[in-house]
N, C-alpha and C positions, 0 to 999 in steps of 0.2 A: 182358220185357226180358232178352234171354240175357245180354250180357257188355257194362259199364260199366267203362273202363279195365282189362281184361285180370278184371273181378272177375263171378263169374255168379252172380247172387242173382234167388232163385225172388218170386214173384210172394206176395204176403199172403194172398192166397184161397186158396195149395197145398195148407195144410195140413185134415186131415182128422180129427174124433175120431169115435170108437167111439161109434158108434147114430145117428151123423149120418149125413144122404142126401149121395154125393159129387154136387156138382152139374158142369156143364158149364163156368162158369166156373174152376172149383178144375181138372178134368183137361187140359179142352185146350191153354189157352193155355200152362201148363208145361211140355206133352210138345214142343208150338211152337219154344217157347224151346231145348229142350234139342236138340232137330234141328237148330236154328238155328248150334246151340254147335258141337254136333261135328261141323257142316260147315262152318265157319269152325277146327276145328282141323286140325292138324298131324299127316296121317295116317303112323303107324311103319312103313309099308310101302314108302312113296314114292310111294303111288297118286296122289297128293294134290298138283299144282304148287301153291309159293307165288304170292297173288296180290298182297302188297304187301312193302314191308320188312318185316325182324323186328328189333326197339330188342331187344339184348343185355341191356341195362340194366348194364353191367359184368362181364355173367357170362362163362363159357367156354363156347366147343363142344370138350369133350373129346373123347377117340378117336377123333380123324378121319384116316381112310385118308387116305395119301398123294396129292394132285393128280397126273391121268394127262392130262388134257386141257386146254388153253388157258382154260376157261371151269369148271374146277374150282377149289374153292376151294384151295390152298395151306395144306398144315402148315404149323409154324414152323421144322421143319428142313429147309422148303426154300426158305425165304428168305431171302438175304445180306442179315444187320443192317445197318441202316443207319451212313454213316459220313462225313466229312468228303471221304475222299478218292473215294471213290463217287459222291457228289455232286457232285464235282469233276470227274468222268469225265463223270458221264452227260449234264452241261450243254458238252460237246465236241461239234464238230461234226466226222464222220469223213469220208474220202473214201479212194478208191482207191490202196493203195499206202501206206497213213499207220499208226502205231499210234500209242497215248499214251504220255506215260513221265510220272512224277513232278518236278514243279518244288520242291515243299515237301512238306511233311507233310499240306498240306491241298488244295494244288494242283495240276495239271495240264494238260500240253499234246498237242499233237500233232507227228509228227517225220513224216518218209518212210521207207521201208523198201523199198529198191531190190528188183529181182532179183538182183543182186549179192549184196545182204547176206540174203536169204531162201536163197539157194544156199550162204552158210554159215555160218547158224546151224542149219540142217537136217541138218550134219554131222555123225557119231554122236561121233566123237571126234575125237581131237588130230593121228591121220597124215592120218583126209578133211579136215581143213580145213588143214593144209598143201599138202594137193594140190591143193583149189578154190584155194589164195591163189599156190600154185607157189612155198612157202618151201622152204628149204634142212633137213632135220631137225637136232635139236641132235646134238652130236658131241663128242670131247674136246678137238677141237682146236680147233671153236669156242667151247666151255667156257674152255680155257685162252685164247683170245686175249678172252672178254668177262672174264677174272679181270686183264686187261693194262689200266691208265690212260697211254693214249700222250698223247703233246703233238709239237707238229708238229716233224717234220725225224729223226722215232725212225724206225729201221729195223726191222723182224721178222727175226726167225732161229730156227732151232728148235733145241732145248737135246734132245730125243727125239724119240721116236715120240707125234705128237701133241699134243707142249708146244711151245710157243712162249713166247720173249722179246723184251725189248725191248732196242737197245742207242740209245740218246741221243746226239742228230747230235753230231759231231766239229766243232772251228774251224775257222777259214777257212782255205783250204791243205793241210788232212789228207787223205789218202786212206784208205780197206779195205784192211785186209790181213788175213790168218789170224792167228790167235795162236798163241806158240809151242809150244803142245798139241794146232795145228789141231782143236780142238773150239770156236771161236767167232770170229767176223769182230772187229775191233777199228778205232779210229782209229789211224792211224802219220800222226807227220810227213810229208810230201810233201817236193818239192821246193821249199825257201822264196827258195834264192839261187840265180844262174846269172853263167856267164861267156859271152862271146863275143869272141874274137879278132878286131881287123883281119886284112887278107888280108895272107900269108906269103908270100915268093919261098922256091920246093923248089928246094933244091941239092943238086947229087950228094955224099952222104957229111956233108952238112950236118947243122949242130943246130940248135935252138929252145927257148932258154927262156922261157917266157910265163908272166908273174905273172897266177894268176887272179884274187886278192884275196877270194877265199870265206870266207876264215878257218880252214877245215878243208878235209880233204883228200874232193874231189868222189865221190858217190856213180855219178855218170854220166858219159863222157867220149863227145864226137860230135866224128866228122870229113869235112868236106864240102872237092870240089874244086870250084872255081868257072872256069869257063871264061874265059880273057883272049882266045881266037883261036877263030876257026873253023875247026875240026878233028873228022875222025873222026863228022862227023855232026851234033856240039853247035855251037851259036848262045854267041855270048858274050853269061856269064851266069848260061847253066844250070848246075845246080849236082847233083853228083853225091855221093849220101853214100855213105861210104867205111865206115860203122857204125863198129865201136870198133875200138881200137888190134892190133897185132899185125897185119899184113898184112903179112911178110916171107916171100918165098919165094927157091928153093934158088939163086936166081943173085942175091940179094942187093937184090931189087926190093920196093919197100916203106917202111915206115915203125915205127918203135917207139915206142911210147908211155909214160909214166912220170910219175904226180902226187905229189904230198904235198900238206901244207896251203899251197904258200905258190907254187908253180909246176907248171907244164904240160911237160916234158924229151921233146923231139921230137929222134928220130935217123934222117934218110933213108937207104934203098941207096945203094949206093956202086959204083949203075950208073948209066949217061949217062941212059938213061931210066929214072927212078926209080920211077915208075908203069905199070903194065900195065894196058888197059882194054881193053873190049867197048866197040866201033863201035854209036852211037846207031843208025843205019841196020839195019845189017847184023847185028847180035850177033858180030858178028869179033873175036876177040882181037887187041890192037894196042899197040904198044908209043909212048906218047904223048911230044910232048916235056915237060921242064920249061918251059918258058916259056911252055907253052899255058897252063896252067895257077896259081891260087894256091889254098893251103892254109887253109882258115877252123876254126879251133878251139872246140869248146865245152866247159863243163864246170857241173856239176848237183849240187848239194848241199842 
């Protein structure tokens, strides 16, 4: 009997004393068994394939070269310890174009992973993937305008090279203007009140005083003729502005203008044709009558 549960005990008749005959039962079946044995063992050369499992029984196989091949056995430091979130992976099912990411600590899914998004995360750094996305680089000027919290109706303006601010829309009515250091746009009042005159008969050498009712004395003064007749071109109607005041020339043709808070002081020539006009038609200078005509007044505060 060579080996009984991994144990090899020699047969009773082995043994042999001094002046005894060795018989044939005592030598062969031993030498049998022991043949038996070390060809059932585990030869150190590797001459030897295993022909069944080998039960560890809890032991180690120490100093084992590292697995090179598919079908060698694996160290322990080539194996990723097992782990919650590994086993969460590896019960994924993958497809073309997909990776996993983490849902939990012990969880996981699968996402897509475009061409798009493989074209930049493959970017080395920060200017190639501004360039795959076609962002603008940072700068200080967009520094200072992300250091800016607008809210709607704020204008930008630059305070330097580079800086930018913000100025806070103006009320209803106000216009831009420069400030008076011309270093920053501002709200100024606009124009909040206006006048407009009914139509004037122009008399030679004539006045005009027209209450505007502004309250102060107007920042803008307009003067329009308005055609009573057809003449020189014009349809009655049309209306010809005259721009602002002062149109007096050397033979006394024209008009003078003059406000304060409280009236409009209209002084005509003190020629029979108090106005000189260019021919709608023709651009000819012409000397027009008064009656063709009435004088519409405005004023802007």
């Amino acid at each position: 009997m060579p080996r009984s549960g991994g144990i090899f005990t020699l047969i009773a008749s082995y043994f042999a004393t001094p002046g005894q005959t060795i018989r044939t039962e005592q030598h062969n079946p031993v030498l049998e068994d022991i043949a038996t044995a070390l060809t059932g063992s585990v030869a150190r050369d590797g001459s030897s394939p295993m022909l069944g499992n080998l039960p560890m029984n809890g032991r180690k196989i120490t100093n084992l070269g590292p697995a090179t091949q598919a079908s060698d056995a694996p160290r322990f430091d080539q194996v990723l310890p097992s782990s919650p979130y590994l086993n969460a992976v590896s019960g994924l099912t993958l497809a073309a174009d997909r990776i996993p990411y983490a849902t939990g600590p012990t969880t996981a899914a699968i996402t897509p992973l475009t061409v798009f998004g493989r074209s930049l995360i493959d970017d080395a750094n920060a200017t190639a993937g501004r360039a795959t996305l076609g962002a603008q680089a940072a700068g200080a000027t967009l520094t200072s305008l992300e250091g800016l919290s607008l809210v709607a109706g704020d204008i930008l303006y630059a305070t330097g090279p580079d800086t930018l601010a913000r100025l806070p829309k103006g009320t209803a009515g106000q216009v831009i203007a420069q400030n008076a250091g011309l270093t920053a746009p501002e709200w100024v009042n606009g124009f909040s009140k206006s006048y407009e005159s009914s139509a004037q008969t122009i008399t030679t050498s004539g006045a005009l005083t027209l209450a505007h009712g502004l309250g102060v004395a107007p920042k803008l003064l307009t003067a329009k003729l308005v055609a009573t007749t057809t003449n020189n071109g014009y349809s009655i109607g049309d209306v010809l502005e005259m721009g602002f005041s002062g149109r007096l020339d050397s033979t006394g043709r024209g008009m003078s203008v003059v406000s304060d808070a409280t009236n409009i002081y209209i002084r005509f020539g003190d020629q029979t044709n108090v106005f000189s006009i260019l021919n709608k038609s023709t651009g000819a200078g012409v000397l027009t009558l008064n009656t063709s005509w009435n004088l519409v007044m405005g004023a802007f505060a």
